[in-house]
C-alpha positions in Angstrom: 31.1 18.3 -30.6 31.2 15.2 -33.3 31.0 11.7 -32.3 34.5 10.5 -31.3 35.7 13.5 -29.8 36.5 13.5 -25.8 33.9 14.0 -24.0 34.5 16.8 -21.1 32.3 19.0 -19.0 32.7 21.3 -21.3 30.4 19.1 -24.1 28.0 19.1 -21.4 27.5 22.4 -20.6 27.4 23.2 -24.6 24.5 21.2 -24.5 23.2 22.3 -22.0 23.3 25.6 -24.3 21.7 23.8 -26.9 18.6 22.2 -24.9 17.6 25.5 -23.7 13.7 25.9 -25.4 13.7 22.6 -26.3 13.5 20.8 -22.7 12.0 22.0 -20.1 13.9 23.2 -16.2 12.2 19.7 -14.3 11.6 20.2 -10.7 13.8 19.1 -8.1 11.5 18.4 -5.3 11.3 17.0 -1.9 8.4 14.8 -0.3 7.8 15.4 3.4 6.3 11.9 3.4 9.0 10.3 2.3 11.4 11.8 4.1 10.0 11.2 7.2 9.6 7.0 6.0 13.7 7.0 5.0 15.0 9.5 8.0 16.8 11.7 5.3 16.3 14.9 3.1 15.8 13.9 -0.4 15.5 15.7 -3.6 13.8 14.1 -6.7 14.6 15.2 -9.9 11.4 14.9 -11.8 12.4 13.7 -15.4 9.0 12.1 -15.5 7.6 15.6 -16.4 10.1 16.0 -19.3 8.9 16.4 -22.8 7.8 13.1 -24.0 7.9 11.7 -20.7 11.6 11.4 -19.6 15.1 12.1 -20.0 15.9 10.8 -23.0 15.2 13.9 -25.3 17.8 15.4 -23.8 20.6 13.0 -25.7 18.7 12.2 -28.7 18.5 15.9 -29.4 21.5 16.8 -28.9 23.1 14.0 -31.3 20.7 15.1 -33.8 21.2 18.8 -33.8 24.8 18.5 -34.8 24.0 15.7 -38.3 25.1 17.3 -41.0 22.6 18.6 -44.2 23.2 15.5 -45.9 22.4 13.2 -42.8 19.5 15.0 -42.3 18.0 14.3 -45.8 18.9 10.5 -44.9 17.1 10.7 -42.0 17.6 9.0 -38.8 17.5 5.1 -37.2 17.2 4.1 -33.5 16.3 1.0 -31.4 14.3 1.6 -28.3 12.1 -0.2 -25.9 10.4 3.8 -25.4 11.5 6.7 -24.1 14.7 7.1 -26.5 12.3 6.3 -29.0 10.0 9.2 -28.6 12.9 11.3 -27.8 14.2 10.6 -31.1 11.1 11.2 -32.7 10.5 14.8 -31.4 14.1 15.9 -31.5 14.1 14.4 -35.4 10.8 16.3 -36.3 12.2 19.4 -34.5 15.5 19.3 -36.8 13.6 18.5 -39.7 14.4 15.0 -40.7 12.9 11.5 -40.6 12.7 8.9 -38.4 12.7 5.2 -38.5 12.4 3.5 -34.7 12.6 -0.1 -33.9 11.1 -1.8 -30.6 10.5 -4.5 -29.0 7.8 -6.4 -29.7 6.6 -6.6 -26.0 7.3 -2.5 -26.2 4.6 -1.0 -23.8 1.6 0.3 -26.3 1.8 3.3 -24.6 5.2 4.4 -25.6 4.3 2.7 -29.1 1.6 5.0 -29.5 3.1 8.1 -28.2 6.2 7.2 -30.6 3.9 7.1 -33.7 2.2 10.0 -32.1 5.6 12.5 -32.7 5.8 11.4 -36.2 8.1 8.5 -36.5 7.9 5.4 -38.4 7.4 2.5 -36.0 8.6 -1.1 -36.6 8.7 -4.2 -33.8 10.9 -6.5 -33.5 12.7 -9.1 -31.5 11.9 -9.7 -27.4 14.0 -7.0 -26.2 16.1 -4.1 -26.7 19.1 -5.8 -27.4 17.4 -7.7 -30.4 16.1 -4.5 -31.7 18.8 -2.6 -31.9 20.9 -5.3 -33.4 18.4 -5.3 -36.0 18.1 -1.3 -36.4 22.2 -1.6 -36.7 21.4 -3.6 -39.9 18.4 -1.8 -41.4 21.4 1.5 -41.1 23.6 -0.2 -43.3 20.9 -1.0 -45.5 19.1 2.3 -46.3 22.0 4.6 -44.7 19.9 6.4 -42.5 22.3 7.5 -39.2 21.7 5.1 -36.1 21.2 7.4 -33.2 22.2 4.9 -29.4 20.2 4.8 -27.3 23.5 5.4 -24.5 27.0 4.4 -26.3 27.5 7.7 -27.5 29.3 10.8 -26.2 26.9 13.4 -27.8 24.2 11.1 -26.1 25.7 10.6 -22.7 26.8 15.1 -22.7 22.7 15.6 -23.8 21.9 13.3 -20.4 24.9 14.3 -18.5 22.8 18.2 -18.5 21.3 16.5 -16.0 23.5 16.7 -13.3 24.1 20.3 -13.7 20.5 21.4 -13.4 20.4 19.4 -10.0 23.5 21.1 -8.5 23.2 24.8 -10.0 19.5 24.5 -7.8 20.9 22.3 -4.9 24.8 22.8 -4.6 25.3 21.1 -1.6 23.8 17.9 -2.6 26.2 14.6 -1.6 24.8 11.7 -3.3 23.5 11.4 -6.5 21.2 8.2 -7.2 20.5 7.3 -11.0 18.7 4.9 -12.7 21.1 2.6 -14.9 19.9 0.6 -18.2 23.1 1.4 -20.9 25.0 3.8 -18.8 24.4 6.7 -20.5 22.8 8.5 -18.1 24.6 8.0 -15.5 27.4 8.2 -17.3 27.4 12.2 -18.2 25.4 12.6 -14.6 28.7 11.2 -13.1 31.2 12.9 -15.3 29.3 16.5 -14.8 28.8 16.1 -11.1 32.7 14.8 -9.8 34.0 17.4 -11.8 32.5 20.3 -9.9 32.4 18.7 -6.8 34.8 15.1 -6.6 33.7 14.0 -3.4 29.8 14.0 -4.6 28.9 10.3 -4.2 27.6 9.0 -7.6 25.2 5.7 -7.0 23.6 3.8 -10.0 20.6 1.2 -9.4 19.4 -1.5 -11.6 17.4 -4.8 -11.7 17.8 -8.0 -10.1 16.5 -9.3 -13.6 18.9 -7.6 -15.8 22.2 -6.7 -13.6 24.4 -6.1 -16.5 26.7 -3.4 -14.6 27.1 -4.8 -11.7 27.9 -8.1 -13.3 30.6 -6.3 -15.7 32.5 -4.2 -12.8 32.4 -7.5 -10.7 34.6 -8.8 -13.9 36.0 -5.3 -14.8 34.7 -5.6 -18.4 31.4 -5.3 -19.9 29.6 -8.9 -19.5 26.2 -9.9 -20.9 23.7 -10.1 -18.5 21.2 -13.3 -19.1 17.9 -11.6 -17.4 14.2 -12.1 -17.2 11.3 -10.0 -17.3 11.0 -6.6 -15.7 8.5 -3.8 -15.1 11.4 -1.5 -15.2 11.7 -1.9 -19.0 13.1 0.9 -19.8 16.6 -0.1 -17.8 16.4 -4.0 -19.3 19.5 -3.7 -21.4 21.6 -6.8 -21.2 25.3 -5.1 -22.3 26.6 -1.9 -21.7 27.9 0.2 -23.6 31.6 0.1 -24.1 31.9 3.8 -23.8 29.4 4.2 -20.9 31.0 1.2 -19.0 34.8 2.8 -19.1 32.7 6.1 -17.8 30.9 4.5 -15.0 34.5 3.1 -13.8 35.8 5.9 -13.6 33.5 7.7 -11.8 30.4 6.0 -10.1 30.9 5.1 -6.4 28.6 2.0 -6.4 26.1 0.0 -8.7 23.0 -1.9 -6.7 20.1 -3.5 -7.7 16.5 -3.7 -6.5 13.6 -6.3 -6.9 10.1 -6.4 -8.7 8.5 -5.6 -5.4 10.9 -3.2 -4.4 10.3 -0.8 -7.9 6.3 -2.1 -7.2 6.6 -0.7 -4.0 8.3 2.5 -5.5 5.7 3.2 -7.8 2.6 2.9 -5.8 4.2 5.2 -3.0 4.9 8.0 -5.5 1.4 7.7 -6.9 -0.1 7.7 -3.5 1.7 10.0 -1.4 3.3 12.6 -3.8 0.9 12.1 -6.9 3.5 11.6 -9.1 3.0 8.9 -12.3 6.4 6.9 -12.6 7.4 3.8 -14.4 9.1 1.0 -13.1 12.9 2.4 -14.8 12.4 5.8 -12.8 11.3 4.0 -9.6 14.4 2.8 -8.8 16.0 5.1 -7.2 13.4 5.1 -4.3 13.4 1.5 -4.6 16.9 1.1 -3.1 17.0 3.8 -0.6 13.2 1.7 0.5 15.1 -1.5 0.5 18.0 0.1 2.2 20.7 -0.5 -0.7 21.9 2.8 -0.4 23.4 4.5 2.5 21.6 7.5 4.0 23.7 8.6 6.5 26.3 9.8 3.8 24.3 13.2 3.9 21.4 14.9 1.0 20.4 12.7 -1.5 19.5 13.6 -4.9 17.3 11.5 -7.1 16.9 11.0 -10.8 12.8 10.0 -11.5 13.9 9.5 -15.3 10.3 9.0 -16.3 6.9 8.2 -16.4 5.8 6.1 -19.4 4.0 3.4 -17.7 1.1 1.3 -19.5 -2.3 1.9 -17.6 -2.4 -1.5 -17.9 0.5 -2.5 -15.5 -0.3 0.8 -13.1 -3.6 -0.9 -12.7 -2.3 -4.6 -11.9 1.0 -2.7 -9.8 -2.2 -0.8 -7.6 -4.2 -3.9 -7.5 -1.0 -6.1 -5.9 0.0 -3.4 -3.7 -3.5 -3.1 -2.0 -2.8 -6.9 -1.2 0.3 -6.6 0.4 -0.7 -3.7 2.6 -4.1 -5.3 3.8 -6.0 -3.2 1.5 -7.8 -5.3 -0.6 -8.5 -9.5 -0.4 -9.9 -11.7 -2.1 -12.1 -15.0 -0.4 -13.7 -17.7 -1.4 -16.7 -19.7 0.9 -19.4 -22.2 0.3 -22.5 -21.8 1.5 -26.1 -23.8 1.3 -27.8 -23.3 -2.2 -31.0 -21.5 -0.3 -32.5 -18.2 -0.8 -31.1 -15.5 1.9 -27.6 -16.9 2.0 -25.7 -14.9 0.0 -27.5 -11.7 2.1 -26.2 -13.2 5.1 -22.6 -13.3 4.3 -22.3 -9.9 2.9 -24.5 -8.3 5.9 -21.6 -10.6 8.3 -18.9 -8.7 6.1 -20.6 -5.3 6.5 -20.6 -5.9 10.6 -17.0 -6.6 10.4 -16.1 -2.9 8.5 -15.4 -4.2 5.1 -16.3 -2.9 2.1 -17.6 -4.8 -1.3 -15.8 -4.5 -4.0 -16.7 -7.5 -6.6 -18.8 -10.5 -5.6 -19.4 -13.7 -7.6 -21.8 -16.4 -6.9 -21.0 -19.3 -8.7 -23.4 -22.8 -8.9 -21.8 -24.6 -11.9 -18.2 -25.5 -11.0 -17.9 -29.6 -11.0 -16.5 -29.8 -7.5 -19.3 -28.4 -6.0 -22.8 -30.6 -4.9 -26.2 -29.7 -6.0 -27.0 -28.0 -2.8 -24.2 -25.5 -2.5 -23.3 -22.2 -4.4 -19.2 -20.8 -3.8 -19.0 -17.5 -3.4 -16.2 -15.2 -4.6 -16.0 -11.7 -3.1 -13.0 -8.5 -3.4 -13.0 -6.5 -0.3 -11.7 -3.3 0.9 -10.2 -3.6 4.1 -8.1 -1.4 6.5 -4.7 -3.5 6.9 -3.5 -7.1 7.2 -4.7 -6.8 10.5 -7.9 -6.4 9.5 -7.7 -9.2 6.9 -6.7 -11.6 9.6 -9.7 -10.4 12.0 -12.2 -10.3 8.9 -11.1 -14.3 8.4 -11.2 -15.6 11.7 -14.7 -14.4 12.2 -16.2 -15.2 9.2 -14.6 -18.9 10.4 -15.6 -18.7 14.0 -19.4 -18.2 12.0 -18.9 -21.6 10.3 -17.8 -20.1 6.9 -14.9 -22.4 5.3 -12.8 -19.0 3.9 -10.0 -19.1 2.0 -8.2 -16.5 0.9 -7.1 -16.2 -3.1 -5.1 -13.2 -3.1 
């Protein structure tokens, strides 16, 4: 299949031909944990164990295995905020050829690394994805290397649609499908594979509050820009979709919600803790809305695309850190005690009676606000729950300790 011709089941299952030995059969896995929390049996499909770390190889190689000789020596062109661009860069060093990737500058240095790290030529620029493509668009006209989308593309959406039919050749009986939406192209070929073998399969897509581009455009019933902010679920920030992916989803995706920053934080820290599973924010969504109860889970087995797991340490680190706030887990006070010998020792031995642990203290003499005779006192704690928190506080005030909390 060349680009422009229709794209059919049929494209997808030749892809599917041509990915085998080059991707790898991703579980489709269940979480006892988490089934209990929602009340329904659901089935994760882990993309986040993909080669290079998600879905996107799929597509990319796919578009690239079918460039003629003469592309090839050209070599190839994409925009990405990550995981099409290392998708790109393994599928273009496995054809043979070249490849040239533009990101965002505020592109996680993880995915930046692991780009560079399959051989591709790396160069940042703009604030987002949509900058960066429009600026990869012109560098292809310029050199004439071939621009590989990251979505608007039927070789790409057949490649992603492959999907789909791994999840319901394994689980057949599946009703609901739950993808992750940035461009569409994803869902896109997800939705087309799966309503053609079964057209009562419910087909949900999820974005984020911050960048609701698809459920702004089938609000309007053409593809809208979406004016968003900042997400952790970078790699579904795209601001328009695709006009090919858009006319796709139409046709066949039931519904398109959106979650918050706390719900995909939430997401992520659950399938760290209770399944041991490394997502980023993009392929936290999916258990973001069923948490937030955006989708419906009395329509029956719910299966769930995890597209990957890219996330900077960085952001894991300060997504932990926030979510052991919000559960009780971890506070941080502030007191002011008498600048004498023995005080300090008699806080911390208070805060061992009352079952918390130490984490960090600071002792701090030289802040302006405070008199000669006192010392604050900074201290991170581990505690049980908010509960706890709340007991630990009204204690250490019922001691005569002026607390407050900084978290």
């Amino acid at each position: 299949m060349h680009v422009g011709q229709e794209l059919t089941i049929e494209s997808i299952r030749q892809a599917a031909k041509a990915l085998q030995g080059v991707t790898v059969m991703t579980p489709l896995q269940e979480s006892v944990y988490i089934n209990d929390l929602l009340g329904a049996r659901v089935f994760f499909k882990l993309e986040n164990l993909q080669r290079t770390g998600s879905f996107k190889l799929r597509g990319a190689y796919n578009r690239i295995r079918q460039l003629t000789p003469e592309e090839l020596k050209r070599g190839v062109i994409a925009a990405s905020a990550g995981n099409h661009a290392q998708g790109v860069a393994l599928a273009a060093g496995l054809v043979g050829t070249t490849s040239l990737i533009y990101m965002p500058e505020g592109a996680s240095l993880t995915k930046i690394e692991s780009t560079r790290g399959y051989g591709a030529d790396i160069c940042l620029f703009g604030e987002t994805f949509d900058d960066a493509y429009h600026e990869a668009e012109r560098v292809a006209q310029e050199t004439g290397r071939v621009l590989i989308p990251a979505f608007n593309d039927p070789a790409i959406i057949a490649g992603q649609g492959t999907i789909a039919l791994e999840m319901l050749d394994e689980r057949p009986h599946l009703d609901v499908l739950v993808v992750p939406v940035g461009g569409g192209g994803l869902i896109a070929g997800m939705a087309l594979a799966a309503k053609e073998q079964n057209c009562r399969i419910k087909v949900i897509g999820v974005q984020t509050d911050s960048v609701p581009a698809f459920v702004l455009s089938r609000q309007e019933h053409h593809v809208v820009e979406a004016h968003g902010g900042r997400t952790i679920a970078d790699g579904i920030a795209v601001k328009r979709p695709g006009d090919l992916t858009f006319e796709l989803v139409e046709q066949y995706v039931d519904d398109v919600v959106t979650v918050s920053e706390h719900d995909i934080s939430r997401a992520i820290l659950i399938f760290l803790e209770r399944t041991k599973l490394v997502v980023e924010g993009a392929g936290a969504v999916g258990l973001a809305a069923m948490l937030a109860g955006k989708i419906p889970l009395g329509l029956g087995t719910v299966g769930v695309v995890v597209s990957g797991g890219n996330i900077d340490v960085t952001l894991l680190n300060r997504i932990i850190e926030k979510g052991l706030v919000e559960e009780g887990r971890q506070v941080h006070l502030k007191t002011t005690v008498g600048d004498r010998p023995g005080q300090l020792a008699r806080v911390l031995r208070r805060v061992a009676e009352l079952k918390a642990n130490v984490i960090r203290v600071e002792h701090e003499r030289w802040n302006p606000q405070l008199s000669p005779a006192e010392v604050a006192i900074q201290m991170v704690l581990e505690t049980r729950n908010v509960e706890h928190v709340q007991q630990l506080v009204t204690k250490l005030r019922e001691d005569g300790y002026d607390v407050e909390i900084l978290n």
